[in-house]
PDB file of the backbone (N, CA, C, O) and the ligand in Angstrom, with CONECT records:
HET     ZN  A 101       1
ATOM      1  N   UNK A   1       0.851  -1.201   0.000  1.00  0.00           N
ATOM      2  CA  UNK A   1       0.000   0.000   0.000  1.00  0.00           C
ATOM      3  C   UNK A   1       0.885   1.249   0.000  1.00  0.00           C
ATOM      4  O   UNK A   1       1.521   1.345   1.050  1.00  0.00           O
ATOM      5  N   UNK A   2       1.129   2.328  -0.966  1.00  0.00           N
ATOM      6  CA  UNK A   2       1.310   3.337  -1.064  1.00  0.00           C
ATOM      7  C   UNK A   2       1.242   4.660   0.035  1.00  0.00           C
ATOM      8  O   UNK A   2       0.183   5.190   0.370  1.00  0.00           O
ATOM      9  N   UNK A   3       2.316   4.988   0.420  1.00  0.00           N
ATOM     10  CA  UNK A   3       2.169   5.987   2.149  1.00  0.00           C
ATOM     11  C   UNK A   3       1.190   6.881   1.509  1.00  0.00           C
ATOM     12  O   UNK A   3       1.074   7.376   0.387  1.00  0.00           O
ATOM     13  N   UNK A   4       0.563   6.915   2.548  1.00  0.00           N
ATOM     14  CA  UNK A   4      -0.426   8.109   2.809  1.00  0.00           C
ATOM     15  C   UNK A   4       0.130   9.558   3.342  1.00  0.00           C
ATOM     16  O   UNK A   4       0.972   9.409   4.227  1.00  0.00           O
ATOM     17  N   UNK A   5      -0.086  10.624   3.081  1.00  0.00           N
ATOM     18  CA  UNK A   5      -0.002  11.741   3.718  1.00  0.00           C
ATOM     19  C   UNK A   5      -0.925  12.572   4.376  1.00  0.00           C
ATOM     20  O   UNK A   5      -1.999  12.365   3.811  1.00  0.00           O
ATOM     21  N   UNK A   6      -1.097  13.486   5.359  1.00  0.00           N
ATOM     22  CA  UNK A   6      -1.675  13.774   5.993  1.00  0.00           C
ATOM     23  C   UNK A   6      -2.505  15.471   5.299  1.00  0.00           C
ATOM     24  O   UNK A   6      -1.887  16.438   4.854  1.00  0.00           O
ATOM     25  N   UNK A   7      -3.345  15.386   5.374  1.00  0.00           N
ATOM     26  CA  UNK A   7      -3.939  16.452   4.225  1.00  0.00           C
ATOM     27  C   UNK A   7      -3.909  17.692   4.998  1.00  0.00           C
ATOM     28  O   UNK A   7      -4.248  18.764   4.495  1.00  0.00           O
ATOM     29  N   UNK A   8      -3.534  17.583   6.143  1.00  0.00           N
ATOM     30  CA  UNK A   8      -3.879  18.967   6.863  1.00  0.00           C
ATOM     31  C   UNK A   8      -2.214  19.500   7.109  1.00  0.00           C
ATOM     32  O   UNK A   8      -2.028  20.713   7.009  1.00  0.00           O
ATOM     33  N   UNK A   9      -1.201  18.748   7.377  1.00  0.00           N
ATOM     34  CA  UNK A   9       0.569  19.336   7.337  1.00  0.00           C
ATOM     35  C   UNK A   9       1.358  18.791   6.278  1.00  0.00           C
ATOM     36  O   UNK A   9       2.325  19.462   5.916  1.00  0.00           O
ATOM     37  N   UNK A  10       1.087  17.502   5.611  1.00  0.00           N
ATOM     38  CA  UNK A  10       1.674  16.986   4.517  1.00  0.00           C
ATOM     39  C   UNK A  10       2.465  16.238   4.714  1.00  0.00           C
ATOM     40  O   UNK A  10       3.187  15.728   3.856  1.00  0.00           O
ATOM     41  N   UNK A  11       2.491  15.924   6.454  1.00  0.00           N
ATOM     42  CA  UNK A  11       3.367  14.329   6.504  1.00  0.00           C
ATOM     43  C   UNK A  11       3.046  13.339   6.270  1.00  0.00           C
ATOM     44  O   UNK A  11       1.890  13.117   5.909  1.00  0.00           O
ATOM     45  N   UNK A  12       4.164  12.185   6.423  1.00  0.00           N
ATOM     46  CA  UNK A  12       4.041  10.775   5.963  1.00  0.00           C
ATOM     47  C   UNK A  12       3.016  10.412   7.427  1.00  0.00           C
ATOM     48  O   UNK A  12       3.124  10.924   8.542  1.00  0.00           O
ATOM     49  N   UNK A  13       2.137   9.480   7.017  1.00  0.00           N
ATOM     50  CA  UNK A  13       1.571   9.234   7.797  1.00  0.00           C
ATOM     51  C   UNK A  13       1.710   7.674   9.043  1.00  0.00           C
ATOM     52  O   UNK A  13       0.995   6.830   8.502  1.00  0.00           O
ATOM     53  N   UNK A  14       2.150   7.200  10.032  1.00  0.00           N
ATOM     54  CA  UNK A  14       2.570   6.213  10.212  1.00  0.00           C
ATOM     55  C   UNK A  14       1.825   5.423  10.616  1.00  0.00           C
ATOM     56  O   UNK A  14       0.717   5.813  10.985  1.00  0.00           O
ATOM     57  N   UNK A  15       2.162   4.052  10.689  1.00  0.00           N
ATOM     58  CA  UNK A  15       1.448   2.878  10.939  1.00  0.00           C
ATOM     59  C   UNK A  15       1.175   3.075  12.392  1.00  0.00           C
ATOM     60  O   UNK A  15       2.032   3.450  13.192  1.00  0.00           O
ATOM     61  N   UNK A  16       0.078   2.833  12.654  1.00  0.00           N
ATOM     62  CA  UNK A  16      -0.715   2.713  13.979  1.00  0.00           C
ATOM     63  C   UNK A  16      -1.155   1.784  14.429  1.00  0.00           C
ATOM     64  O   UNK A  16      -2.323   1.560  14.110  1.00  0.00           O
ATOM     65  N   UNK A  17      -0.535   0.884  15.285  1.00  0.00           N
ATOM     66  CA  UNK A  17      -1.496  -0.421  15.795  1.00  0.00           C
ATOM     67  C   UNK A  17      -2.188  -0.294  16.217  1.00  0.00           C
ATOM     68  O   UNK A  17      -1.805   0.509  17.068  1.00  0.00           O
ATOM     69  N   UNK A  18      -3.966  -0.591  16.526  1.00  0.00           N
ATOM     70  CA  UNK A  18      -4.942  -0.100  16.858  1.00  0.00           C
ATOM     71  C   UNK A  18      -5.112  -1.041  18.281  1.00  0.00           C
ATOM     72  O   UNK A  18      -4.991  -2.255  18.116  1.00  0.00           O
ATOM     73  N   UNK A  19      -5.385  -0.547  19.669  1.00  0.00           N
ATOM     74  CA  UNK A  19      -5.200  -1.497  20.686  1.00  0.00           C
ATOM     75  C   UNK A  19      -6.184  -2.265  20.987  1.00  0.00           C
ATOM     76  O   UNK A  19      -7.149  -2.119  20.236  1.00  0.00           O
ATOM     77  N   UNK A  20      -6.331  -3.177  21.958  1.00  0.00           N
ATOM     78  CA  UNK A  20      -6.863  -4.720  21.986  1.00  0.00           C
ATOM     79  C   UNK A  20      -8.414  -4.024  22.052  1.00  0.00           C
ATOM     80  O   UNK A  20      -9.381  -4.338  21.358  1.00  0.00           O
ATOM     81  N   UNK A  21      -8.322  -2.669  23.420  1.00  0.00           N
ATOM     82  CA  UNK A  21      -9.192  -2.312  24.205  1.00  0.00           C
ATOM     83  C   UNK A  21     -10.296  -1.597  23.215  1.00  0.00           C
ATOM     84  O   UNK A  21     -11.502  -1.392  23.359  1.00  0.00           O
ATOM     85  N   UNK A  22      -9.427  -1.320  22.210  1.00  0.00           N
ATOM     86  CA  UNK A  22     -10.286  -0.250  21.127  1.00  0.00           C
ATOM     87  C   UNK A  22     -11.551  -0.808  20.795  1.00  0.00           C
ATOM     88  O   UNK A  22     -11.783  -2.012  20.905  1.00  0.00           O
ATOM     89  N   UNK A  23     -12.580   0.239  20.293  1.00  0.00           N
ATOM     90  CA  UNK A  23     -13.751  -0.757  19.639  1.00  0.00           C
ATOM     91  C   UNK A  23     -13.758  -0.934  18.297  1.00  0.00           C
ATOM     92  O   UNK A  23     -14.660  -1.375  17.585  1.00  0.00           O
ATOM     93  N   UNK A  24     -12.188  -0.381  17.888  1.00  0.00           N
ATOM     94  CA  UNK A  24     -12.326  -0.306  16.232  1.00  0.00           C
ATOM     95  C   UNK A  24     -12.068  -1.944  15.774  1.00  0.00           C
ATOM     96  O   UNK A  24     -11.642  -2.757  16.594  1.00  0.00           O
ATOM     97  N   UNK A  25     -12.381  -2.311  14.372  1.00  0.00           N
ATOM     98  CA  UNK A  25     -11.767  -3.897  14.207  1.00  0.00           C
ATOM     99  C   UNK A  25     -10.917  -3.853  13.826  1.00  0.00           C
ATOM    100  O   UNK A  25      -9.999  -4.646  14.037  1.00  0.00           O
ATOM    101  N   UNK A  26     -10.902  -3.064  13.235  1.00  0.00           N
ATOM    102  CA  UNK A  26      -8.892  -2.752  11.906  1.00  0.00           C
ATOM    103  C   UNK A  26      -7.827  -3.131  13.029  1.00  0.00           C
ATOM    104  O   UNK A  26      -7.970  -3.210  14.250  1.00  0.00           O
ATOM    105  N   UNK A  27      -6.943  -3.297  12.387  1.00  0.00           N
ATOM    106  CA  UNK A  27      -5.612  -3.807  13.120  1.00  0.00           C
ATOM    107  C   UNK A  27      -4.602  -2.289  13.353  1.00  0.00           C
ATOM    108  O   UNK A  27      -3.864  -2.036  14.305  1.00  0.00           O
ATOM    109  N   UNK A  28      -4.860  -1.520  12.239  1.00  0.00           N
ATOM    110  CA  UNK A  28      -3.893  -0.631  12.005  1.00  0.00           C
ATOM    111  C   UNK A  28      -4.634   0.212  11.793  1.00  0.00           C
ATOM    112  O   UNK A  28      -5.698   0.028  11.203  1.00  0.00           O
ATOM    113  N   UNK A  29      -4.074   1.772  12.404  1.00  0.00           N
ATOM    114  CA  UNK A  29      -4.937   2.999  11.119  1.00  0.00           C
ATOM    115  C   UNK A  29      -3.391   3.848  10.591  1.00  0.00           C
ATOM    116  O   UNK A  29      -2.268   3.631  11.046  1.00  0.00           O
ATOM    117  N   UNK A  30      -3.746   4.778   9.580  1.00  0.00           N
ATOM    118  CA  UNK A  30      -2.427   4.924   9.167  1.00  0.00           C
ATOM    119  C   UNK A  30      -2.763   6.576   9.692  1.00  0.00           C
ATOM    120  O   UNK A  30      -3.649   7.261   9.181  1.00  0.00           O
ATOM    121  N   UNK A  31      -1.613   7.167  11.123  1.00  0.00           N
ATOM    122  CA  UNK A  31      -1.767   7.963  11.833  1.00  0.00           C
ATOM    123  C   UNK A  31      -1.246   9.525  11.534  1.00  0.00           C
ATOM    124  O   UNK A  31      -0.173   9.189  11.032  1.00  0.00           O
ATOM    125  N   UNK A  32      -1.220  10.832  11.480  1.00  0.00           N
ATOM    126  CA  UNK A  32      -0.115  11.804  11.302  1.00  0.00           C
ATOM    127  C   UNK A  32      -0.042  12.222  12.725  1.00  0.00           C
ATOM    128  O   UNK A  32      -0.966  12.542  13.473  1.00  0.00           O
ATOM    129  N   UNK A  33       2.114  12.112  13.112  1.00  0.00           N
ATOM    130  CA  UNK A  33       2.035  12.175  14.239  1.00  0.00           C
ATOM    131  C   UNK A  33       2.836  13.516  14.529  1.00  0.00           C
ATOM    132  O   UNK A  33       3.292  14.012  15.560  1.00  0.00           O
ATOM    133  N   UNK A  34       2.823  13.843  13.385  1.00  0.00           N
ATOM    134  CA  UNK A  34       3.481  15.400  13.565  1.00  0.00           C
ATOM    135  C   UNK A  34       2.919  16.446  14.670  1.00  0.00           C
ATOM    136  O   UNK A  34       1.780  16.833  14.409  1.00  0.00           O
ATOM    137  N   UNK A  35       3.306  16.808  15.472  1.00  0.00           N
ATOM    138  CA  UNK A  35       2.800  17.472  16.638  1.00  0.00           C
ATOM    139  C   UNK A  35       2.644  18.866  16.184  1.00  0.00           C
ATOM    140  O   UNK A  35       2.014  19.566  16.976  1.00  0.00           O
ATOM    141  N   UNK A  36       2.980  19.337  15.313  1.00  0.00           N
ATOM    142  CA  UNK A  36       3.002  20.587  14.662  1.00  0.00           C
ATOM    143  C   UNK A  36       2.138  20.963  13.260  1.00  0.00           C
ATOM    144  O   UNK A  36       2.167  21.922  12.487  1.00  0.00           O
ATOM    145  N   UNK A  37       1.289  19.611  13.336  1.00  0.00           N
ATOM    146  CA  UNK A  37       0.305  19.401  12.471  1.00  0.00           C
ATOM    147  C   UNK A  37      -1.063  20.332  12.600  1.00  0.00           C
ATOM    148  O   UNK A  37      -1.686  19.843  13.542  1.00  0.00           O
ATOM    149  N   UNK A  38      -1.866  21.555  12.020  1.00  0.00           N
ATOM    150  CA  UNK A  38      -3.042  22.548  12.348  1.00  0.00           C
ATOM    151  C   UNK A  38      -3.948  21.950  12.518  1.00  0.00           C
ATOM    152  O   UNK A  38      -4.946  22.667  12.584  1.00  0.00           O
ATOM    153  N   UNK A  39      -4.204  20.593  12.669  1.00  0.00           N
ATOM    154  CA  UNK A  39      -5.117  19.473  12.748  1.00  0.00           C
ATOM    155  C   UNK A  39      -5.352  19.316  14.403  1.00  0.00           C
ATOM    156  O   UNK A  39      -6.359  19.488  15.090  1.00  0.00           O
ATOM    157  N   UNK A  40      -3.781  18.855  14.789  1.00  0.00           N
ATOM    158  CA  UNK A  40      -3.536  18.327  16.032  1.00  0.00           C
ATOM    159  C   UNK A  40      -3.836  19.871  17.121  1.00  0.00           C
ATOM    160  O   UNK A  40      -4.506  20.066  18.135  1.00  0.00           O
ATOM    161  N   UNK A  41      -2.913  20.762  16.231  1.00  0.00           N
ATOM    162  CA  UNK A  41      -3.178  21.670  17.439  1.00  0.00           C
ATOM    163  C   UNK A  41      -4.265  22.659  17.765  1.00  0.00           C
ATOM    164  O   UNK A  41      -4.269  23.365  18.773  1.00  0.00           O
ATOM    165  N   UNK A  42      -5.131  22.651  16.882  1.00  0.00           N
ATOM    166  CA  UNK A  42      -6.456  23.537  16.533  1.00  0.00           C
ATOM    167  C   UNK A  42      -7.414  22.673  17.373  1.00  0.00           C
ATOM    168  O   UNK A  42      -8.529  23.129  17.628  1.00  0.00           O
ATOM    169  N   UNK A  43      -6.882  20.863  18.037  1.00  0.00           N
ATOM    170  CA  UNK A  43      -7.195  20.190  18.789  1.00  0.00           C
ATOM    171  C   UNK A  43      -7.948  20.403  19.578  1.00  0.00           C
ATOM    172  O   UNK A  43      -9.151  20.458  19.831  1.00  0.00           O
ATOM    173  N   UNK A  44      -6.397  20.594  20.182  1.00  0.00           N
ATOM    174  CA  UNK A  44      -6.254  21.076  21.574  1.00  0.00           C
ATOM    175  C   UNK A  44      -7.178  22.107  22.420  1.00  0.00           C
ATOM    176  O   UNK A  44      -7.782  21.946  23.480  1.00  0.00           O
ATOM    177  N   UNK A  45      -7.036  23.489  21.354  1.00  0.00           N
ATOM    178  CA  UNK A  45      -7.877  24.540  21.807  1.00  0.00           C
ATOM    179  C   UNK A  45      -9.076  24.462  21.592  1.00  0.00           C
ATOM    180  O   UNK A  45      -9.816  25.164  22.282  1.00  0.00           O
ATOM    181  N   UNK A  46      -9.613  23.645  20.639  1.00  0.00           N
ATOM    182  CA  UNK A  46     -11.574  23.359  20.937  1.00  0.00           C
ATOM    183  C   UNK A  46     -11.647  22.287  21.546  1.00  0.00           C
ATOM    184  O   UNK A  46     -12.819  21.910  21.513  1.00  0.00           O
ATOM    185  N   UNK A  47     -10.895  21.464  22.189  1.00  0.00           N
ATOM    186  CA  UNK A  47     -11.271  20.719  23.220  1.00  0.00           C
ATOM    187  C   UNK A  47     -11.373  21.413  24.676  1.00  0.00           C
ATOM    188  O   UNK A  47     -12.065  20.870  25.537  1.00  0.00           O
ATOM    189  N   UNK A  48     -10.717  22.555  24.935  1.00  0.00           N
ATOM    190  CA  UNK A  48     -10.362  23.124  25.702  1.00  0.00           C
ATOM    191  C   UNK A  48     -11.877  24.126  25.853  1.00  0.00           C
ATOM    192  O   UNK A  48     -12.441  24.346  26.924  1.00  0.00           O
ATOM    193  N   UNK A  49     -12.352  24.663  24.425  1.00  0.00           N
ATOM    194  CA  UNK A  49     -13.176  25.330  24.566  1.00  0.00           C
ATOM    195  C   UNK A  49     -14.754  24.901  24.939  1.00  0.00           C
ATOM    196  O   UNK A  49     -15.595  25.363  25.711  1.00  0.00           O
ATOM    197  N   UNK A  50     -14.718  23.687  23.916  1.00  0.00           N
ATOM    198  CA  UNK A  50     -15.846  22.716  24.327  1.00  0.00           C
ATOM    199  C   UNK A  50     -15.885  21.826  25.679  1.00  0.00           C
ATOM    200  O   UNK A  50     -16.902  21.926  26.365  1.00  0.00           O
ATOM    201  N   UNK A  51     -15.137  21.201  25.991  1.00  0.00           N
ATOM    202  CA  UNK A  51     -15.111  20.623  26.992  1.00  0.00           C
ATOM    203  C   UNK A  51     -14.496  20.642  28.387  1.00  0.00           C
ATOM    204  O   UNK A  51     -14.603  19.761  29.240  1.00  0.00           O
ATOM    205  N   UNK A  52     -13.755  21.934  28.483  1.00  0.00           N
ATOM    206  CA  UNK A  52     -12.326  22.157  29.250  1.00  0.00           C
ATOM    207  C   UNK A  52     -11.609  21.353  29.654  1.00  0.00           C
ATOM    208  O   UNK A  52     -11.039  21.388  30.744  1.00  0.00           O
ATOM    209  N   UNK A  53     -11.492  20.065  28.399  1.00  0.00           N
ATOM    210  CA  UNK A  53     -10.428  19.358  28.482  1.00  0.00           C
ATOM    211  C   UNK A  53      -9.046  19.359  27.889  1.00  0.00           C
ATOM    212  O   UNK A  53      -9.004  19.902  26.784  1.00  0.00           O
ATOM    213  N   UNK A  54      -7.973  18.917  28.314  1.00  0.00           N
ATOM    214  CA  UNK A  54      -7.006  18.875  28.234  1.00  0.00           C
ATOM    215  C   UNK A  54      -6.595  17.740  27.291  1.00  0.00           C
ATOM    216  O   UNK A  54      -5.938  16.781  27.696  1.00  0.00           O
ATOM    217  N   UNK A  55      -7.016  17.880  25.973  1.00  0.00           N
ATOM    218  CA  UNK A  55      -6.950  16.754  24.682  1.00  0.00           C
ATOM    219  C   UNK A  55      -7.318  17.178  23.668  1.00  0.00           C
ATOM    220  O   UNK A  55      -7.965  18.225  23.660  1.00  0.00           O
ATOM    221  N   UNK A  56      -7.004  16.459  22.421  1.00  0.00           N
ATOM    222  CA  UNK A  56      -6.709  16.532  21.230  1.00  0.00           C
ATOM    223  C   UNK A  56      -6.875  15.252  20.350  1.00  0.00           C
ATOM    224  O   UNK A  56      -6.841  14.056  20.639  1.00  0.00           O
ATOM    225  N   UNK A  57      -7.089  15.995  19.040  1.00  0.00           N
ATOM    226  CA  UNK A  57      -7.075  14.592  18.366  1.00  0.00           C
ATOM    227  C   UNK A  57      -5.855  14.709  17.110  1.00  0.00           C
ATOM    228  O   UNK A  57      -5.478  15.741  16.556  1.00  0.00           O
ATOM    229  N   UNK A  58      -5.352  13.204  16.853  1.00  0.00           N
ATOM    230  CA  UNK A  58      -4.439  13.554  15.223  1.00  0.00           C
ATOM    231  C   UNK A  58      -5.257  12.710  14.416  1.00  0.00           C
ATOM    232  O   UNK A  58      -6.018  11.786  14.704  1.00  0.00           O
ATOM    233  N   UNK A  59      -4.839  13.380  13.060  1.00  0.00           N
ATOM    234  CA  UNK A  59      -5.444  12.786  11.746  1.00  0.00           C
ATOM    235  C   UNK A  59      -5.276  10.998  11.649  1.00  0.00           C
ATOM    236  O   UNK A  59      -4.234  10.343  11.658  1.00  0.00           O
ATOM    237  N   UNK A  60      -6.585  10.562  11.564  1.00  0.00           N
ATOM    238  CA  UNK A  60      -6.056   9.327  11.439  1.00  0.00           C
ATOM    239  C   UNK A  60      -6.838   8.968   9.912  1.00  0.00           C
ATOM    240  O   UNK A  60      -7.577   9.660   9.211  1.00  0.00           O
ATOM    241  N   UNK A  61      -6.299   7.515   9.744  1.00  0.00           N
ATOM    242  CA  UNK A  61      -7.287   6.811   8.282  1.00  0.00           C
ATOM    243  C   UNK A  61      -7.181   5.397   8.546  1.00  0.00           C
ATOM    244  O   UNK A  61      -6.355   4.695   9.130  1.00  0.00           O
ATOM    245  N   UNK A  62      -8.434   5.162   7.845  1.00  0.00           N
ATOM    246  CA  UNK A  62      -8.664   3.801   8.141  1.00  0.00           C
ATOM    247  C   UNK A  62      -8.340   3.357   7.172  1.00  0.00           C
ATOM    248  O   UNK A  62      -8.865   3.910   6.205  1.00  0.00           O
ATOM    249  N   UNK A  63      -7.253   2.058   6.794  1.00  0.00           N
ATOM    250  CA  UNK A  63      -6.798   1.516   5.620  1.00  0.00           C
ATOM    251  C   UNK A  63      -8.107   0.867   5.112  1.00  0.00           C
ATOM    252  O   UNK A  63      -8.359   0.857   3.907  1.00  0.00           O
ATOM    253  N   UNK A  64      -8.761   0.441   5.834  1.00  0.00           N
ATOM    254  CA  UNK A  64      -9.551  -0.244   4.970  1.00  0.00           C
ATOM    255  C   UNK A  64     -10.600   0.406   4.086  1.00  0.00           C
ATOM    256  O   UNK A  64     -10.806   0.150   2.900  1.00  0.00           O
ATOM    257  N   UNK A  65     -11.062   1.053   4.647  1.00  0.00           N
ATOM    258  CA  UNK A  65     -12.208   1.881   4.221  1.00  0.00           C
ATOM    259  C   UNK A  65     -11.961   3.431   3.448  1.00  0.00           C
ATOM    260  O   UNK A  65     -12.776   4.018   2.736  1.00  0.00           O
ATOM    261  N   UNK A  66     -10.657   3.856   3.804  1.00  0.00           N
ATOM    262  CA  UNK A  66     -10.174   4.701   3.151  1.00  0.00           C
ATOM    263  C   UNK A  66     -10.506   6.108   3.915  1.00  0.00           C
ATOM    264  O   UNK A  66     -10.078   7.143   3.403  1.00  0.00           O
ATOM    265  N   UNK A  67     -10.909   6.141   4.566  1.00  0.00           N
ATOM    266  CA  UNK A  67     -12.275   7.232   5.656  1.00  0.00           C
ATOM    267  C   UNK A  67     -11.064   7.803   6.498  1.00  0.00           C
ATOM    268  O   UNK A  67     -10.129   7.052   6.776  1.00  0.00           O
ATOM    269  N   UNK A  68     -11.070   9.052   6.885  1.00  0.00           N
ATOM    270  CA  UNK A  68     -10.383   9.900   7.739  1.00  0.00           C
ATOM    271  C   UNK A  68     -11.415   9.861   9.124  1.00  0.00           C
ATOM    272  O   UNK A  68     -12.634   9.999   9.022  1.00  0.00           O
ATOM    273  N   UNK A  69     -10.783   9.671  10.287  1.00  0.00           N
ATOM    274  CA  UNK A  69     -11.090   9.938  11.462  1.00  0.00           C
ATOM    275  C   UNK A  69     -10.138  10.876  12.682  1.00  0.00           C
ATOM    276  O   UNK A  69      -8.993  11.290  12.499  1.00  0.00           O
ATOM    277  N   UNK A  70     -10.980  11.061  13.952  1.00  0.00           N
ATOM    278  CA  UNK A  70      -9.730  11.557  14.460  1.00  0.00           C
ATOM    279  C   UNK A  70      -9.421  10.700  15.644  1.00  0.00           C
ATOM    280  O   UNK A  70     -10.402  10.510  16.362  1.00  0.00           O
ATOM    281  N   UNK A  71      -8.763  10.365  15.875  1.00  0.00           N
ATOM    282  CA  UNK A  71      -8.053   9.524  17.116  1.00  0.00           C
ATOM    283  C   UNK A  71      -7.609  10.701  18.611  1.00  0.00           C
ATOM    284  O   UNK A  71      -6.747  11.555  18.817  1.00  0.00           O
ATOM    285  N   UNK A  72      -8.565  10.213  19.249  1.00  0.00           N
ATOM    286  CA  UNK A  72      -7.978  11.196  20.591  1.00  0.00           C
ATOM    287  C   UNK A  72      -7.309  11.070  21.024  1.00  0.00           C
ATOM    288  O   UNK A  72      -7.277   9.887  21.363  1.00  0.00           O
ATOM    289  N   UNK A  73      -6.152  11.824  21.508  1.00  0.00           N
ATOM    290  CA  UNK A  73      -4.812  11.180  22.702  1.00  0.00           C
ATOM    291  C   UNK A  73      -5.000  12.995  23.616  1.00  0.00           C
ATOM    292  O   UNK A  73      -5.527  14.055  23.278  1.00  0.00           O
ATOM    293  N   UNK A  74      -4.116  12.442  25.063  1.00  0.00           N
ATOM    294  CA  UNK A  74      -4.065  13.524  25.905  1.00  0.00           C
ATOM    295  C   UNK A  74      -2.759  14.476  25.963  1.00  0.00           C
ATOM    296  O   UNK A  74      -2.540  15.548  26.528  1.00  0.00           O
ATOM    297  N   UNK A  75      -2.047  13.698  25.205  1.00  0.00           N
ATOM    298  CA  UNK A  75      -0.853  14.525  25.516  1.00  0.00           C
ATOM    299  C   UNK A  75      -0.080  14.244  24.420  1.00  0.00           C
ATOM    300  O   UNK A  75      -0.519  13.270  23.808  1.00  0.00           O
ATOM    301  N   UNK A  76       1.480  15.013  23.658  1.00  0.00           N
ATOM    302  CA  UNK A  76       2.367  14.847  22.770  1.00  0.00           C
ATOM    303  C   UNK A  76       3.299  13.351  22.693  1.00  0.00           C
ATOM    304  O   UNK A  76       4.134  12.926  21.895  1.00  0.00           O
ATOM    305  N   UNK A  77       2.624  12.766  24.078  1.00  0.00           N
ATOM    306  CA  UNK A  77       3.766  10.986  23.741  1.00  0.00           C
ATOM    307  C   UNK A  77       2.579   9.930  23.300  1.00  0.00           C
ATOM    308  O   UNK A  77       2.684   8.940  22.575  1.00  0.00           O
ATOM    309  N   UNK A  78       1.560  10.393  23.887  1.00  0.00           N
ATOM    310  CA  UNK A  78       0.217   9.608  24.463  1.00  0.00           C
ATOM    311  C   UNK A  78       0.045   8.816  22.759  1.00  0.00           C
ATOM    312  O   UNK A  78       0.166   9.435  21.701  1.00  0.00           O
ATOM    313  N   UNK A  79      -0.275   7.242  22.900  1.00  0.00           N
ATOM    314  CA  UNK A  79      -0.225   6.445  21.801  1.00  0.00           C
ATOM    315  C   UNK A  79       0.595   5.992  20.999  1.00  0.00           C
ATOM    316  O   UNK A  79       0.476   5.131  20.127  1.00  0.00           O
ATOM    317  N   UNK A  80       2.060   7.050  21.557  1.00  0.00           N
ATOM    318  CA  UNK A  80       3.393   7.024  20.249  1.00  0.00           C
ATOM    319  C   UNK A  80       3.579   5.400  20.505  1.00  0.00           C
ATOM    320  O   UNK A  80       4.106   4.801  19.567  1.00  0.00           O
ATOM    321  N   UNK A  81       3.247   4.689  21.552  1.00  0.00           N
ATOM    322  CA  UNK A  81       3.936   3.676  21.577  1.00  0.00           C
ATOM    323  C   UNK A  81       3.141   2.663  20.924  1.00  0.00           C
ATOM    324  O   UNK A  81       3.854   1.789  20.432  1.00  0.00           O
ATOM    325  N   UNK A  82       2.364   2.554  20.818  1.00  0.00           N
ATOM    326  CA  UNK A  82       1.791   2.003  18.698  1.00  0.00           C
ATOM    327  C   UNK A  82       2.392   2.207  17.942  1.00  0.00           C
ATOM    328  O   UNK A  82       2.375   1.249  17.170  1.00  0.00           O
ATOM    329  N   UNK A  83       2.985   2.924  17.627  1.00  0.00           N
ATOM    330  CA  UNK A  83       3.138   3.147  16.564  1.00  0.00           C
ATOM    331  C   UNK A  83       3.928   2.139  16.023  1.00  0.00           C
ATOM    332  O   UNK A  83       5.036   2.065  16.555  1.00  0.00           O
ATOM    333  N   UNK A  84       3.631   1.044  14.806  1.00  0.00           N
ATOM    334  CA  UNK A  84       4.536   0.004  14.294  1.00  0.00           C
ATOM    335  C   UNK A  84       5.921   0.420  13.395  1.00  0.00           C
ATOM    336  O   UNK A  84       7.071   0.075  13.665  1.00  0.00           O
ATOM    337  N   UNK A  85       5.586   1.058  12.526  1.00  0.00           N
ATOM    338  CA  UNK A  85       6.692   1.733  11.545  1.00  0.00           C
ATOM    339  C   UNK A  85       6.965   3.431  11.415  1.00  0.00           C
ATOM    340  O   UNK A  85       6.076   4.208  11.068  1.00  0.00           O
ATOM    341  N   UNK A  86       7.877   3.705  11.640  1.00  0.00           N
ATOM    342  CA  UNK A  86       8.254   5.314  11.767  1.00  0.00           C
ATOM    343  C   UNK A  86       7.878   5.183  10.175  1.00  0.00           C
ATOM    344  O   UNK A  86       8.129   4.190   9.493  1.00  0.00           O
ATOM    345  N   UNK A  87       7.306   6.236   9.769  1.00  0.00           N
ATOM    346  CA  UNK A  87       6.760   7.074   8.652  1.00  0.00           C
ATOM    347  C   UNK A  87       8.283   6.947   7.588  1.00  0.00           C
ATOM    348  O   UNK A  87       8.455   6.147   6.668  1.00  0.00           O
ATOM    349  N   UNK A  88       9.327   8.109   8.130  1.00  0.00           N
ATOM    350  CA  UNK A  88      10.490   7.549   7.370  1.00  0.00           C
ATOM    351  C   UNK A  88      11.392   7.038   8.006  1.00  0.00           C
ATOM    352  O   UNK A  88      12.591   7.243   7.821  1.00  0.00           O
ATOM    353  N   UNK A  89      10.827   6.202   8.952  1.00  0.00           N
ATOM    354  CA  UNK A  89      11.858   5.708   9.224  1.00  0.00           C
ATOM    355  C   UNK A  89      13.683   5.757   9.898  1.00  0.00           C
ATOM    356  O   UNK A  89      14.545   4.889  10.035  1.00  0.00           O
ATOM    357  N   UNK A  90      13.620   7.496  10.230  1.00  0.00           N
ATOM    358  CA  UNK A  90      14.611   7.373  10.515  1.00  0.00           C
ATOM    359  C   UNK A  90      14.497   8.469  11.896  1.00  0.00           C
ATOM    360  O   UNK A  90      15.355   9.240  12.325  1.00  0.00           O
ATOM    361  N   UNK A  91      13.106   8.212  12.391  1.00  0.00           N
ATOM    362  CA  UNK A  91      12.777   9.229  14.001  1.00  0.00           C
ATOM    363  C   UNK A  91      13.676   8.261  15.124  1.00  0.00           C
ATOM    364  O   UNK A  91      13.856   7.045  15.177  1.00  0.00           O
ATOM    365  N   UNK A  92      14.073   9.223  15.857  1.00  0.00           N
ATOM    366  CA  UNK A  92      14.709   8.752  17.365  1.00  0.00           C
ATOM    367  C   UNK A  92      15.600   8.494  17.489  1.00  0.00           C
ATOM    368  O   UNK A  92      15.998   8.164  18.606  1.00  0.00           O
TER     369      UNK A  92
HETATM  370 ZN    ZN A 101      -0.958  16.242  10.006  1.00  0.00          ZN2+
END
């Protein structure tokens, strides 16, 4: 399958293992984990406004279906540790 990019910053998008607990069925979604993404951080502040919570969502996609969703996490590490394949491969 051909990398995906993220339509809102233009990164590679990375493999996401989707966890046991989730209610999704997919195994994987393909994630943008760029923290500097207007997606992720435009998040933050209407979660803040709507809910006065302290969360956010990043761009996600569902391989199978092809469908953009957003995946919530609370913080800038929160989920990294799914992540199966670095995007290029050469983070950390
Ligand atoms: Zn992005």
């Amino acid at each position: 399958m051909a990398r995906q990019t993220c339509p809102h910053c233009g990164t590679r998008l990375s493999k996401w293992r989707v966890p046991e607990e989730a209610t999704w069925s997919e195994e994987f979604f393909f994630v943008c984990f760029d923290d500097s993404c207007p997606y992720y951080r435009e998040g933050w502040e209407w979660m803040m406004a709507q809910f006065r919570q302290s969360a956010s969502y990043r761009f996600a996609l569902n391989p199978r279906t092809g469908a953009p969703l957003p995946l919530p996490v609370w913080s800038d590490a929160a989920t990294r540790e799914m992540i199966m394949e670095d995007a290029e491969g050469d983070e950390q």
